[in-house]
N, C-alpha and C positions, 0 to 999 in steps of 0.2 A: 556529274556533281554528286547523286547520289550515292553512286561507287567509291568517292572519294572521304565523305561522310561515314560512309559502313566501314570502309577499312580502318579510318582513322578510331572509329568508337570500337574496333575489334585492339588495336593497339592499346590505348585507352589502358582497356579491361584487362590485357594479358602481361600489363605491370604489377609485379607481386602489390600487396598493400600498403608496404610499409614503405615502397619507393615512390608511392605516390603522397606519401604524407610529408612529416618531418623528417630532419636528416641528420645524424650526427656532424658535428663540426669536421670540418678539414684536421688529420693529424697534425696537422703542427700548429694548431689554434689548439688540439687539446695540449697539446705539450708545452705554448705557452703558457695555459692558464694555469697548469701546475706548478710551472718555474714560476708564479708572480703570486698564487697561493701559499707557493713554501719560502719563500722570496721574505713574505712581510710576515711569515712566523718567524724566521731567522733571525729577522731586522730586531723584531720584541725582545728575542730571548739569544744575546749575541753568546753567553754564557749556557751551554747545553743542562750543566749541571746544577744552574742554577734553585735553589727551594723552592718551592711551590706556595705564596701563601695562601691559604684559606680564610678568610676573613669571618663569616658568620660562625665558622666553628671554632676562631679564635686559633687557630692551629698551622703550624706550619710542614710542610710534607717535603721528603730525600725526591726529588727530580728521577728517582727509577723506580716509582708507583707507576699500576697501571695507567695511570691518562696518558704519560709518555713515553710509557713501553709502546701504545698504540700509536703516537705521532710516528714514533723510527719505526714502526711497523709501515705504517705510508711513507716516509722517505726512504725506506729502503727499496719499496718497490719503483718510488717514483727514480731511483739510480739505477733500476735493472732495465729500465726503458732510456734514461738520460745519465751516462755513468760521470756527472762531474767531481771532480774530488774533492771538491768544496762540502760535497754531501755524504762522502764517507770518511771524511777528514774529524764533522761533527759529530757523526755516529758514534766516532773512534774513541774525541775524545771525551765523550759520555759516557761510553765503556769502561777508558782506562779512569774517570775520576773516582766511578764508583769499584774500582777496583773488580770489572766482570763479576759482582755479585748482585745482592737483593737487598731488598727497603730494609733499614736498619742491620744492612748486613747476617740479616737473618740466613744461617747456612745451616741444615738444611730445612725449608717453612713448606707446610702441606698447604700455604693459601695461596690460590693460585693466580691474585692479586699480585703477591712478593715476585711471582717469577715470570712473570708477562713478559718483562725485558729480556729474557735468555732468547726468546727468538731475533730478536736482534742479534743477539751475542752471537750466536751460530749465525746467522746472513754473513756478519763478518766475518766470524773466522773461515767461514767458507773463499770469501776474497782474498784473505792473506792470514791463513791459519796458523797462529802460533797456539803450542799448548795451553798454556796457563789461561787462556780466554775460554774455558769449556771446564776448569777444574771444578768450581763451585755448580755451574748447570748440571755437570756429569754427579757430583755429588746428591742435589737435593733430586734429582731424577732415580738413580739408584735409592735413594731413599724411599720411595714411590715404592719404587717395584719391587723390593725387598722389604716393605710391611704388607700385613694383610689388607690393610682397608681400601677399600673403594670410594668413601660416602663423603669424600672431599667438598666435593663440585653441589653445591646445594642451592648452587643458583645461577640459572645460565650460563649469567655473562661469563662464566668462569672456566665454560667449555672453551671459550677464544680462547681466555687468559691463559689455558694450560694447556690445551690438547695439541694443537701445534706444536709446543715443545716437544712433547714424546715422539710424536709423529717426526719431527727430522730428525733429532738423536735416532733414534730406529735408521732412517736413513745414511748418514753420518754413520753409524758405527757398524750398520750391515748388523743391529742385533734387534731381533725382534723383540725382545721384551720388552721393549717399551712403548712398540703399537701393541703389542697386547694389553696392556696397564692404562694406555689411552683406552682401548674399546671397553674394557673392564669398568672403566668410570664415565663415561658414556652411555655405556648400558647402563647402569645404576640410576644417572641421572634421568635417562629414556623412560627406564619401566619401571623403577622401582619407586624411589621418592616419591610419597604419597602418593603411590597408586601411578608413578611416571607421568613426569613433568610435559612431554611430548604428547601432543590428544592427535595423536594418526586418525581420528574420523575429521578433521578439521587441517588436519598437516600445521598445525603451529604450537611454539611452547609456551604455556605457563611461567613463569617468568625465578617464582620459586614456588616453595608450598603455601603460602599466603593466599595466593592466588587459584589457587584448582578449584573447582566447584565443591560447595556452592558460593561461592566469593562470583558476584558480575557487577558490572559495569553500570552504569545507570540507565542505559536501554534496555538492561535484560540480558546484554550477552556473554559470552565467556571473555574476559581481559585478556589481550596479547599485546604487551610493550611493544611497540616497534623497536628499538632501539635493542631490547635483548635480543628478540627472535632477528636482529641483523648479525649479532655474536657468533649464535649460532650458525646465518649461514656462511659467515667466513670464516669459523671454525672448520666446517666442512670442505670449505673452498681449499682451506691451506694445508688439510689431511691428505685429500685429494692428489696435491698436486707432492708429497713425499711417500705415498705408500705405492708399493708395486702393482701391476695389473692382476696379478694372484693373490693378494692381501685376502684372506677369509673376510673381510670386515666391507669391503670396498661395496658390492652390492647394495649394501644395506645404506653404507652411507651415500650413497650415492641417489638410491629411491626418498631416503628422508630430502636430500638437496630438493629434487626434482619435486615432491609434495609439497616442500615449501613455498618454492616460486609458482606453485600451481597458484595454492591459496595466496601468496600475494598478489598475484596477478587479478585474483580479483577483488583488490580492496584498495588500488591504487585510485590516488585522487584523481578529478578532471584534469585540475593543473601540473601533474605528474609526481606530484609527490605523495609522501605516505601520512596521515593523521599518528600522532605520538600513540593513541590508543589504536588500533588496526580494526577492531566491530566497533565503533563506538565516536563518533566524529562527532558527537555532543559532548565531550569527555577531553575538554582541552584539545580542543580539535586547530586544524590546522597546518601550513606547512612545517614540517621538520626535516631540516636537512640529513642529519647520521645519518640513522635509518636509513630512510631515501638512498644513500651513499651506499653503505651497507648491501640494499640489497639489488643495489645497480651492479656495484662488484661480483657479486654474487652470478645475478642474470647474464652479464657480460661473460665470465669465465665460461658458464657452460655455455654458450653459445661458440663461444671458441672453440670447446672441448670436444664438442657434439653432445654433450649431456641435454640440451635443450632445443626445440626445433626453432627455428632461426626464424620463419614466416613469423611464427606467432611473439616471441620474444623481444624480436628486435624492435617493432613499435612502443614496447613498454618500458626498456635501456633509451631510445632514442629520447622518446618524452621527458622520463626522470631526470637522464644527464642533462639535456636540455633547461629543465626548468632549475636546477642545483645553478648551471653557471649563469644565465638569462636573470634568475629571481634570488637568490641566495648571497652570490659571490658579489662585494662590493667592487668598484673599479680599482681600490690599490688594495685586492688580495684579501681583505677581512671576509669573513664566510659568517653570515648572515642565517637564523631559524634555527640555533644549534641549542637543541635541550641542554639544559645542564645535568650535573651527575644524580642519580636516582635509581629508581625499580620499578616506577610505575606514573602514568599521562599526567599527576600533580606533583609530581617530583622536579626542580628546576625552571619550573615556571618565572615570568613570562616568556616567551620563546617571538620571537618576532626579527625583522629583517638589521634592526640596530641591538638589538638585546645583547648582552655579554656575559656568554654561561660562566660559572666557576670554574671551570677549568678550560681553557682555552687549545689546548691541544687533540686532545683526542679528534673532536670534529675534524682538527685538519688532519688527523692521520687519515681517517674515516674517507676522507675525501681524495686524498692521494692513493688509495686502493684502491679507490674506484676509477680513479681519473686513468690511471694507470693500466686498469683492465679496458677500460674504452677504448685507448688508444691501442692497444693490440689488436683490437676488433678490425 
């Protein structure tokens, strides 16, 4: 009996740790919850190009603003896993209403705001490439790299919003100039902007110049948005996945990836999500889902990739994803904890399981990258 006992406690223990814990969903549990998350976006907004209103700002916004550059940012992914055509039918004709250009038709705009949606534009015309869907991208990107300035990107989020453009254009056209012109405004953003926006003793970013010391938090710490520093890492994620194994650049961005899930890894909640504020859970604390999404996608991809060691990571994707669809996701599809738009932990406020941010999409893009990377897992 004894012998039976010892072997059994020897078995036990020689299961890694994360298989004795939680578990991600079955794939096709995740795949439905993204069909019934994009499902009751669709349902809302049967018109892709529909305005945007804004009510407290009294203003109404062109449907190819960054919030829903980000949504087709997650339904494009969510079609590279589920290719319905229903979901690149809407992509399409979001594209063709704004005519493959940018918010107010701005051709060509250094805000990299305006041009969030060209990564769309390139997803599709990678599926069925015609010219004229790349002529205004090709333009306002030449424009980039054909003036001198760098000092664009003055504020994270804005490394999503633009760096992955250059980054597949590069790939796409087999011309480097324009990973060089990304890494050009990346470093800027890195190390220079006051003193670089990136604090490599701590692997997370300041959010813009507002924010760098001595600007803290009301416990004394240094402020890291969750929600930018998620920017950042699917900025990285989707460089990553168009630049070559030779890229001069690839190292680097690859060590900043891996320092940043270091440091979130250790600021993740008990119940698996991330606080709006990352040191500072007195600070509008709380679950927030982007984020969370954000840097689930993030963890998920290198894990896939090898960039991250899989013992240690996968109990902290298994958690988060878990708690996003368990705590977050209502039963018909509505995504629940989702900040509204902002720069910092009182920006968008209340944030809670019924709350209804300002802008209603991004979140689901947010969540469709991530959901998206799970299920590859």
């Amino acid at each position: 009996m004894k012998k039976l006992f010892l072997s059994a406690l020897i078995l036990v223990m020689s299961i890694p740790a994360f298989a004795a814990k939680e578990q991600l969903p079955p794939r096709k549990e995740t795949l439905n919850t993204l069909i019934k998350v994009n499902d009751f976006y669709m349902k809302r907004h049967p018109d892709p190009y529909e305005s945007i209103p804004y009510y407290s700002r009294k203003k109404v916004y062109e449907a190819n603003i960054w919030t829903r550059g980000i949504y087709f940012e997650g339904l494009m992914a969510l079609h590279s896993i589920y290719p319905d055509n229903k979901y690149f039918d809407y992509a399409r004709e979001w594209a063709d209403k704004f005519k493959w250009g940018f918010r107010n038709d701005y051709t060509p705009t250094r805000n990299a705001d305006n041009y969030c949606c060209a990564q769309t534009y390139i997803d599709l015309y990678r599926l069925c490439p015609e010219p004229h869907m790349l002529t205004k991208t090709k333009s306002c990107m030449n424009m980039l790299v054909n003036t001198p300035q760098v000092d664009d990107w003055t504020w994270i989020d804005a490394i999503q919003m633009g760096m992955p453009v250059l980054a597949k254009l590069a790939k796409e056209t087999g011309d480097k100039k324009y990973s060089e012109k990304a890494w050009d405004m990346y470093e800027w953003a890195r190390n220079t902007l006051a003193g670089g926006l990136y604090n490599q003793k701590e692997g997370l970013w300041w959010r813009d110049a507002d924010f760098v010391p001595p600007y803290k938090e009301p416990n004394g710490k240094n402020c890291y948005w969750s929600r930018g520093n998620g920017w950042v890492v699917a900025a990285l994620v989707k460089v990553l996945e168009e630049i070559p194994a030779d890229d001069p650049h690839r190292s680097v961005y690859e060590a900043d990836l891996k320092a940043m899930c270091e440091a979130l890894a250790k600021c993740q909640r008990e119940d698996g999500f991330w606080n709006v504020s990352l040191h500072d859970e007195s600070n509008f604390g709380g679950k927030e889902t982007s984020g969370t999404a954000l840097f689930v996608y993030g963890m998920a991809w290198g894990i896939r990739n090898g960039l991250l060691d899989k013992d240690k990571y996968m109990p902290i994707v298994t958690k988060a994803w878990n708690a996003i669809v368990n705590d977050a996701i209502h039963p018909n599809g509505y995504i629940g904890y989702v900040q509204g738009t902002g720069k910092e932990p009182k920006d968008g406020q209340p944030v809670s399981y019924d709350s209804r941010p300002d802008f209603d999409d991004f979140g689901t893009g947010c969540v469709l990258l991530a959901g998206s990377e799970v299920y590859k897992l």
